[in-house]
PAZA-154549 format. One record per atom (N, C-alpha, C): x, y, z; residue in one letter. Coordinates in steps of 0.02 Angstrom, whole numbers, plus 50000, padded with zeros to 5 digits. Example, Ala and Ser with C-alpha at 12.3 -4.5 7.8 and 13.67 -1.06 7.14 Angstrom:
<pts>
506604971650390A/506154977550390A/506604983550390A/506424988850354S/506844994750357S/506455000250394S/
</pts>
This chain:
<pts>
531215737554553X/531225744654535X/531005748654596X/531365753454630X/531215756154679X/530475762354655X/530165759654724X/529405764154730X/529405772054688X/529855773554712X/529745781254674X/529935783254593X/530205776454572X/530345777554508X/529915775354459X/529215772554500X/528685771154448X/528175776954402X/528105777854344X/527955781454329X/527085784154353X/526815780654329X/526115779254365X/525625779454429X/526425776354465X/526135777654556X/526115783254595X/525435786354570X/525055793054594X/524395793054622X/524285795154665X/523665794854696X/522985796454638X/523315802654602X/522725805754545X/522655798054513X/523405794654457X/523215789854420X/522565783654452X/522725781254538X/522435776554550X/521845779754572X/521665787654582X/520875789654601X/520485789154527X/520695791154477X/520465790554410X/520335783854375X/520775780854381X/520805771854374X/520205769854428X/520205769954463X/519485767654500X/518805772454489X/518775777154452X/518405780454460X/518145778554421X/518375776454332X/518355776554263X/518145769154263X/518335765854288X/518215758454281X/517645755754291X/517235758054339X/516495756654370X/516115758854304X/516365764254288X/515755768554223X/515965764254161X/516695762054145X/516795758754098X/516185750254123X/516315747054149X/515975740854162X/515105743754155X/514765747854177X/514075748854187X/514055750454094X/514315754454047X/514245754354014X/514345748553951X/514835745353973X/514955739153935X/514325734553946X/514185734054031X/513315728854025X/512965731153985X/512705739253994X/512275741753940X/512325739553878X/512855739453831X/513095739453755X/512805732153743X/513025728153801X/512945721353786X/512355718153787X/511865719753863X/511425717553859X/510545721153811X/510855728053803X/510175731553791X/510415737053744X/510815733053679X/511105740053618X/510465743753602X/509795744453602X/509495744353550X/508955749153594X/509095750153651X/508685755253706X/509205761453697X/508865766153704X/509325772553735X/509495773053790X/510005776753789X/510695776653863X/509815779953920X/509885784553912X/509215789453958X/508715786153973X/508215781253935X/507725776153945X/508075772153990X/508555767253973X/508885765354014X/509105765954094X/509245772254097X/509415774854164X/508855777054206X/508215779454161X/507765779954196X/507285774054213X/507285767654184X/507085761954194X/507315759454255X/508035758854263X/508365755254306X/508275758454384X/508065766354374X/507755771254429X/506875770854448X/506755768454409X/506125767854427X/506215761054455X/506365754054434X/506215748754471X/506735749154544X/507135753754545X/507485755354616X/508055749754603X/508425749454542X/509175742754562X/509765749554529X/509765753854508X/509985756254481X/510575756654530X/510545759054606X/511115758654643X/511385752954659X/510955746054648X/511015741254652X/511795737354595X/511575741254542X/512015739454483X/512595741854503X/512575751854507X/513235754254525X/513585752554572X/513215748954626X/513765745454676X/513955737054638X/513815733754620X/514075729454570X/514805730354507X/514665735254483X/515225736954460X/515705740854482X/515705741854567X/516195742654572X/516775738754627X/516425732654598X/516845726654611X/517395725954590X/517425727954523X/518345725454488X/518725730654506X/518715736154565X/519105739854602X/519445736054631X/519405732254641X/519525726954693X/520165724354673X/519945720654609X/520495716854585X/521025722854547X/520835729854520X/521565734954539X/521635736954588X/521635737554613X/521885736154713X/522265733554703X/522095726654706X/522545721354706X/523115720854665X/523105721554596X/523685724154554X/524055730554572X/524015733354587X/524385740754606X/524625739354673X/524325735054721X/524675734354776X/525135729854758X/524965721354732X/525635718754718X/526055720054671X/526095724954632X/526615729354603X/526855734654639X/526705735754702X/527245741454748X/526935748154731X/526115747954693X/526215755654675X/525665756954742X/525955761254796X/525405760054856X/525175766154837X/525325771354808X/524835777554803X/524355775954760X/524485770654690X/523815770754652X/523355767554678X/523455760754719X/523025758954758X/522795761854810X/522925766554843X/522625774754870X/522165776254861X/522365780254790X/521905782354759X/521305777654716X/521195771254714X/520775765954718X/520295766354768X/520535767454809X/520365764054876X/519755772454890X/520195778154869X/519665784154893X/519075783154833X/519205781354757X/518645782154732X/518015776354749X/518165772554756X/517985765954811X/517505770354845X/517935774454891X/517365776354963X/516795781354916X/517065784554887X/516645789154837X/515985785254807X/516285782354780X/515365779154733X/515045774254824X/515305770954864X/515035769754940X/514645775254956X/514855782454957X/514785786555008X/514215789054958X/514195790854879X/513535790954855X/512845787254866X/513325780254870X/512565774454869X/512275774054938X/512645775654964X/512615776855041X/511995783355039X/512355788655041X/511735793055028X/511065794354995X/511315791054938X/510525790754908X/510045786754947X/510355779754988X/509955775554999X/509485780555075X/509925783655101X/509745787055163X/509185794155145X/509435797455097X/509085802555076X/508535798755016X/
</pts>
C-alpha cells in the first residue's frame, strides 16, 4: 500500500500515540499494584521518595516497541511523531532532574 494512502500516518496520530501510552502504562501499574491508595497519595508518595521520575522514564519504554511497529509498517510520520513525544517526557525528566 503506498505511504500516502495510509490513513493514520500522521505526525499528530504518532505524537499522541506516544504521548498517551506512557500515561496509559503508569496508570495501569497504579490500578494493579496499589487499587486501594488514592491516585494524589500516590503521586505524592512516589515524589517524596524521589522515583517518581524514575517510574515516568520506565514507562516510556513501550515507545519503543511503537516505533518499531509504525516504522515496519511504512508509517514514517507516526513514528515521528513517537519519536518527538519520546524527546518530550526526556526533555521533562531531564529538567526536573537539573532544576
Amino acid at each position: 500500500m503506498p505511504r500516502n494512502k495510509r490513513k493514520n500516518d500522521k505526525i499528530a496520530f504518532g505524537f499522541m500515540t506516544g504521548f498517551i501510552l506512557p500515561l496509559f502504562i503508569f496508570l495501569a501499574i497504579y490500578l494493579v499494584r496499589y487499587p486501594n491508595v488514592p491516585l494524589f497519595k500516590y503521586l505524592s508518595e512516589l515524589w517524596h521518595f524521589n522515583i517518581l521520575l524514575k517510574i515516568i522514564s520506565l514507562c516510556v519504554f513501550p515507545n519503543l516497541f511503537t516505533f518499531l511497529l509504525f516504522y515496519r509498517r511504512k508509517m514514517d510520520f507516526a513514528a515521528r511523531g513517537v519519536i518527538a513525544a519520546t524527546f518530550i517526557y526526556a526533555f521533562v525528566v531531564l529538567a526536573s532532574k537539573i532544576f
